[in-house]
N, C-alpha and C positions, 0 to 999 in steps of 0.2 A: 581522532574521531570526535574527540570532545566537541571543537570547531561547530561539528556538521548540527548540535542541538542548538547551538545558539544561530545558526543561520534559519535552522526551522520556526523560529520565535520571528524571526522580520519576514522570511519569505511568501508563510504559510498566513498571512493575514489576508490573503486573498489567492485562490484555489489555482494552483499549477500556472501561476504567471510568470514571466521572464524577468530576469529582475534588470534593473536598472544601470548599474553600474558594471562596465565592463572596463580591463584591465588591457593587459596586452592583444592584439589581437589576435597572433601568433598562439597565446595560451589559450583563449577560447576555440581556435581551430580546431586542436589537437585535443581540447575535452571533448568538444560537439562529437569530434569523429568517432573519437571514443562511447562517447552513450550512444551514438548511431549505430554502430556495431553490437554494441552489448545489446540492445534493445532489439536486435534480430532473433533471438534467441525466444523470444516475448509476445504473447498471442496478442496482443493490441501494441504493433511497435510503435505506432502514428502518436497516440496517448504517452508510452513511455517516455520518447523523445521528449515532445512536450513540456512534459511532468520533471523530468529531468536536466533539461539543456537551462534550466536556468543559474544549474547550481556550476555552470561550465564558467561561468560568469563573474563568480564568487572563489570560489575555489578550486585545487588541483586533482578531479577524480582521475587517478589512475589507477584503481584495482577492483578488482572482482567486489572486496570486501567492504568499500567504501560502496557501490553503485546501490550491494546489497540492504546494507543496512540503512542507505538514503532512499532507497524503494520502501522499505515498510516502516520508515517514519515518516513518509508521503501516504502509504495507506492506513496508520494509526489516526494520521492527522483526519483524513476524508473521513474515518469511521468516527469520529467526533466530533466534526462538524455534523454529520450526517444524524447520528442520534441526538442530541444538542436540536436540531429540526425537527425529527419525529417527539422529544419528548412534549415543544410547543403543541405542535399540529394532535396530538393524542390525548393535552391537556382540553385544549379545546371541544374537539371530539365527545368527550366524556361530558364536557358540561350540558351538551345538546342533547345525549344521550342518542348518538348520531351508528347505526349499523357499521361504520367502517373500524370504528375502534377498538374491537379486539383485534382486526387485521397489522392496524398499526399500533397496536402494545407489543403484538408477537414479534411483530417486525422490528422493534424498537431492543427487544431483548436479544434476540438475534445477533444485532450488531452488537450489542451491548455486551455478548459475549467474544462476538471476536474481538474488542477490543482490548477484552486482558486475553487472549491468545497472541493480538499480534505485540501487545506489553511484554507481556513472557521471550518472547521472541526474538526482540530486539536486544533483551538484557542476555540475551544465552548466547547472539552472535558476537557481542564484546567478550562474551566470555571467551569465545573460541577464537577471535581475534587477539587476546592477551597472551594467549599459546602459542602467537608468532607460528614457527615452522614444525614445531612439535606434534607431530600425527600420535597420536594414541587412541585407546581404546576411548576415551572419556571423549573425544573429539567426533567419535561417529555415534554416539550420545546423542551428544549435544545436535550434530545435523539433524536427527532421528528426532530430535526434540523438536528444533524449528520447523522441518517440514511436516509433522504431524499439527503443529498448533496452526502454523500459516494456510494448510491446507483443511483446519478445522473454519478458518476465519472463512474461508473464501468459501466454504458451504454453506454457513453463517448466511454470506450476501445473498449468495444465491437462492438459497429455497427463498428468504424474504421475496425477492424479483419475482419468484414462481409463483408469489399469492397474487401478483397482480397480470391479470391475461391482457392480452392485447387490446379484445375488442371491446366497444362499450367501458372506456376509461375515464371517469373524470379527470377535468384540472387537474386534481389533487393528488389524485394516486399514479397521473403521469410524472410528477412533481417527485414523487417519492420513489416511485419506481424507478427515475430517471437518476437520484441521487445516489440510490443504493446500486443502483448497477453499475455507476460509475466505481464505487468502492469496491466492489467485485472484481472488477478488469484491473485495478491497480494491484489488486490485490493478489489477482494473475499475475499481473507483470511480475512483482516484488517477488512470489514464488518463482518463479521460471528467471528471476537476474540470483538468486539466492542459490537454484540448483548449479548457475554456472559457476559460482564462486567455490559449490559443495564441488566443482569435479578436481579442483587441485589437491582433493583429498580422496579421491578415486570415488567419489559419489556423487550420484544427481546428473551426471550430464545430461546434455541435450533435450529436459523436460521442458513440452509449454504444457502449463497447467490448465 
């Protein structure tokens, strides 16, 4: 699993692109089909695929536990680029002394918390991937962990999205809105590929979040 941080480092330099380099094409078949499938599972499966089929290209996803923990290091990623944006966009705000900038501080902290939720997250599914086949008590823990904090992130995005209505939207705050809801739906996704991974442990099945 190690592998999959250091491909986050080249791939994630620009947002959910397909990477370049393809191997066998026989091996890319049989990943794509794979995240195709997995990604039904997944309330935005059109994004998942996407978001995912690049890594069909790079390397051998075949399990539950790899899709998983490649989903919410695709949503840690977007929640840092995403704030990394709002903290620009908030900085400025404030020097104009501009009515939307409490909007986007709150908004900014928001993410800014799920992003040590989906931190915590990632580090607890290695840990229960280190457990190999060993079901224990400590094991429905640890799911009980992730899906509390992954499902704190994704509330996180959402109320943010909910400060901004549809109608009467600046540039700006469709700008914002549009980034942070991206980070919400991934962040969907990563919950709902994480409950299928939690069902070989007789937990989480069948959840879109």
């Amino acid at each position: 699993m190690a592998q999959l941080s250091a491909f986050l480092l080249i791939i994630f330099s620009f947002s959910c692109l397909t990477a370049t380099v393809e191997p066998s094409f026989a091996r890319h078949s049989r990943a794509r089909a794979y995240i195709e499938e997995s990604c039904r599972s997944t309330r935005y499966p059109t994004l998942c695929v996407h978001c995912l089929s690049g890594f069909a290209r790079k390397t051998s996803l075949h399990s539950p536990e790899e899709l998983a923990q490649l989903a919410l290091s695709i949503s840690l990623y977007k929640a840092r680029v995403t704030k990394a944006y709002l903290v620009k966009v908030a900085k400025q705000l404030k020097a104009i002394n501009a009515t939307e900038y409490q909007t986007v501080e709150d908004c900014k902290q928001q993410i800014d918390s799920g992003i040590e939720q989906l931190g915590q997250s990632i580090k607890e599914i290695r840990r229960l991937g280190n457990a190999r086949n060993a079901v224990t008590d400590d094991s429905f823990t640890r799911i009980d962990n992730v899906e509390t904090w992954v499902s704190s992130a994704l509330t996180d995005a959402s109320d943010c999205v909910a400060q901004f209505p549809v109608r009467n939207m600046s540039k700006l705050k469709a700008t914002i809105k549009g980034k942070v809801l991206n980070v919400a739906q991934v962040t969907s996704n990563a919950l709902a590929l994480f409950h299928r991974y939690a069902a070989r442990y007789g937990a989480g099945a069948g959840k879109k979040p």
